[in-house]
Residue frames as qw, qx, qy, qz and C-alpha x, y, z in Angstrom:
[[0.767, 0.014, -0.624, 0.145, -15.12, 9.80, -6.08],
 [0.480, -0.836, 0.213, -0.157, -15.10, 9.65, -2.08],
 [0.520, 0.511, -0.622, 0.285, -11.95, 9.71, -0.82],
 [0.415, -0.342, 0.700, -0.470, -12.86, 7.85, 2.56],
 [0.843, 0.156, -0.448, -0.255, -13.63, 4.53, 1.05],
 [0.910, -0.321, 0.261, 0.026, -13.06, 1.09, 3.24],
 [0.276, -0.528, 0.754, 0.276, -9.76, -0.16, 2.29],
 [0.587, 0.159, 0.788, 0.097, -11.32, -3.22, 0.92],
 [0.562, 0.777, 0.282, -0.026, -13.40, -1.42, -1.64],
 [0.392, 0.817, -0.354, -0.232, -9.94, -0.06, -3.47],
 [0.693, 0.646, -0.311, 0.082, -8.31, -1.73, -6.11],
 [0.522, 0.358, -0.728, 0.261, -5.38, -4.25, -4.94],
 [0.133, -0.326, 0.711, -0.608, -6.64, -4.59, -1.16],
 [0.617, -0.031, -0.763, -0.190, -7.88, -7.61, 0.30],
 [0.543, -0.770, 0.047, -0.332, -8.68, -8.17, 4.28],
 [0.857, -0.117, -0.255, 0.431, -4.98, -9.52, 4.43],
 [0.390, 0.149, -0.003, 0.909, -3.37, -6.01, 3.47],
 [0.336, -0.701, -0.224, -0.588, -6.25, -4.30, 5.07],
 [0.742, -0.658, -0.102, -0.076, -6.00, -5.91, 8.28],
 [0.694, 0.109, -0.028, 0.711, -2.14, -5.27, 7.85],
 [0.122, 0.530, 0.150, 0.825, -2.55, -1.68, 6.97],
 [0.596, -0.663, -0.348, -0.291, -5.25, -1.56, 10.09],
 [0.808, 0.026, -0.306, 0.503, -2.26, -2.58, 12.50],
 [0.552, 0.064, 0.056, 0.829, -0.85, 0.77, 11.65],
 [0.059, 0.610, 0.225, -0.757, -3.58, 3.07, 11.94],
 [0.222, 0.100, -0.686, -0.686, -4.11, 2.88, 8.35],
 [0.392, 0.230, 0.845, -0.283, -8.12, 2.52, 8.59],
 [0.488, 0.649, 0.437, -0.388, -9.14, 4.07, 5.42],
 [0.475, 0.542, 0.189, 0.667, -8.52, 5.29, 1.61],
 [0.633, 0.646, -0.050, 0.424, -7.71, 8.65, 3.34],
 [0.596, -0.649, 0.419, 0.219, -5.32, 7.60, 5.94],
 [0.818, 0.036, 0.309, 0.484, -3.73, 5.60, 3.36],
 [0.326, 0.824, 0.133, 0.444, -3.75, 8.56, 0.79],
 [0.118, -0.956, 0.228, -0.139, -2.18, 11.13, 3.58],
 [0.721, -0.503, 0.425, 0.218, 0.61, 8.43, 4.62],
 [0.367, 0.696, -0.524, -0.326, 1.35, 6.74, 0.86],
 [0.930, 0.223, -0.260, -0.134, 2.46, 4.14, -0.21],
 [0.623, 0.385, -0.536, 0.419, 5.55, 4.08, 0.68],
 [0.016, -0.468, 0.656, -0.592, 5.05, 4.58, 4.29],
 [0.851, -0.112, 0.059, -0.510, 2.61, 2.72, 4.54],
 [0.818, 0.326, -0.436, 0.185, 5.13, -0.20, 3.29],
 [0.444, 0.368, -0.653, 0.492, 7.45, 0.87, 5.72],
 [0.619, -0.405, 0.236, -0.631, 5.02, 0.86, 8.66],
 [0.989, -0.046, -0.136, -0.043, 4.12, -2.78, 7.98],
 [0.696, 0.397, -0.431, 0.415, 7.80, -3.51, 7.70],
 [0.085, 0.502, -0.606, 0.611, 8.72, -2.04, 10.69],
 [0.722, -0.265, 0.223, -0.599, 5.67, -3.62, 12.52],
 [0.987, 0.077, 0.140, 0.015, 6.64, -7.30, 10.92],
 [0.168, -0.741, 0.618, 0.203, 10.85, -7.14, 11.28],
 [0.328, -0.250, 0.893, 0.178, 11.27, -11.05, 10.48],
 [0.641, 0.427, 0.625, 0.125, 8.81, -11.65, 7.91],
 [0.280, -0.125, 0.476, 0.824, 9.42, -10.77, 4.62],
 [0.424, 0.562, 0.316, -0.636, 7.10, -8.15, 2.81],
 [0.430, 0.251, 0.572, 0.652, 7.15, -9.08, -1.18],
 [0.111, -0.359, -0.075, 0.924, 7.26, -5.78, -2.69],
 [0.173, -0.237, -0.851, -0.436, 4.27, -6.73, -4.93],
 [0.312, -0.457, -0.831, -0.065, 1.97, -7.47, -2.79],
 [0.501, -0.634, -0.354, 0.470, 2.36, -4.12, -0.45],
 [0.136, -0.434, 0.224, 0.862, 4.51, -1.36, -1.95],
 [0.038, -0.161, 0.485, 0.859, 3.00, -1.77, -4.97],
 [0.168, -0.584, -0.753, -0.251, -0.60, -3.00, -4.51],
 [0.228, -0.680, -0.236, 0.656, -0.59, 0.60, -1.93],
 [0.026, -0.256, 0.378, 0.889, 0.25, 2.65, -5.29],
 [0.020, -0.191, -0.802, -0.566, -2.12, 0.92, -7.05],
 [0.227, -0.590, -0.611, 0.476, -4.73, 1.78, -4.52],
 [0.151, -0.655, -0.107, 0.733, -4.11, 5.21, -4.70],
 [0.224, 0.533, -0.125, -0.806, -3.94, 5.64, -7.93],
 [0.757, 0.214, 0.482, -0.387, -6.85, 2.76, -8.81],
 [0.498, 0.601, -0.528, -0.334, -4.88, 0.53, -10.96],
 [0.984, 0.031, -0.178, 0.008, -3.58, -2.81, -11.15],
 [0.672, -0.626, 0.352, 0.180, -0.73, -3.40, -9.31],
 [0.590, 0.025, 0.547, 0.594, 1.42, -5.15, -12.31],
 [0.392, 0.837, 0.317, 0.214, -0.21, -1.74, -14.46],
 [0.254, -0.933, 0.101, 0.233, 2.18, 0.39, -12.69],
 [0.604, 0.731, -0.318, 0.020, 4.87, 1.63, -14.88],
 [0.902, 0.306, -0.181, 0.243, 8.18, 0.39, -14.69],
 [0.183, 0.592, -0.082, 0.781, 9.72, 3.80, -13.92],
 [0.622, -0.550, 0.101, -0.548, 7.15, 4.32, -10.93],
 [0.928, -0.241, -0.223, 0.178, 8.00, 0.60, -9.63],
 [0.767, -0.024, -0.236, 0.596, 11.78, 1.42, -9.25],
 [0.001, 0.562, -0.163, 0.811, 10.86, 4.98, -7.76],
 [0.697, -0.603, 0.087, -0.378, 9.15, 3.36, -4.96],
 [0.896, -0.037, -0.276, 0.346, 11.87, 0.48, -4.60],
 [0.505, 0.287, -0.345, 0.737, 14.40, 3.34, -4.17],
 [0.284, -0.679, -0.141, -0.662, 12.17, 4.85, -1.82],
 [0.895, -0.344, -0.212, -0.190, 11.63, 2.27, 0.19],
 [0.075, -0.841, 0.529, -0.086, 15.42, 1.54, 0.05]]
């Protein structure tokens, strides 16, 4: 599997959270892959103070990316290890 893929072409990303992710220097699967999910979350966030980021759509559609799942597949366990990441 290459690990420089378009953003679009993995699993949870769309050209909203691409062109989000873009923003940030985040132009590929592996920028995203050396940053993470979680910073990658907190990039946006820091990049968009006053809008809110549901943690769905971002923190956890970035995991899913990465490790080419469904966004609601991600365990339970894993969800509330990136929440506390995040913080």
């Amino acid at each position: 599997m290459s690990r420089n893929r378009n953003l679009t072409d993995l699993r949870n990303i769309g050209k909203k959270i691409a062109g989000r992710l873009n923003e940030v220097g985040i132009l590929s699967e592996s920028d995203l892959r050396q940053v993470g999910a979680v910073s990658a979350h907190s990039m946006i966030r820091e990049k968009h103070p006053n809008e809110p980021l549901p943690v769905c759509y971002y923190l956890y559609s970035f995991e899913g990316a990465l490790t080419d799942k469904h966004w609601n597949d991600i365990s339970k366990q894993r969800k509330e290890q990136l929440r506390a990441q995040v913080g």
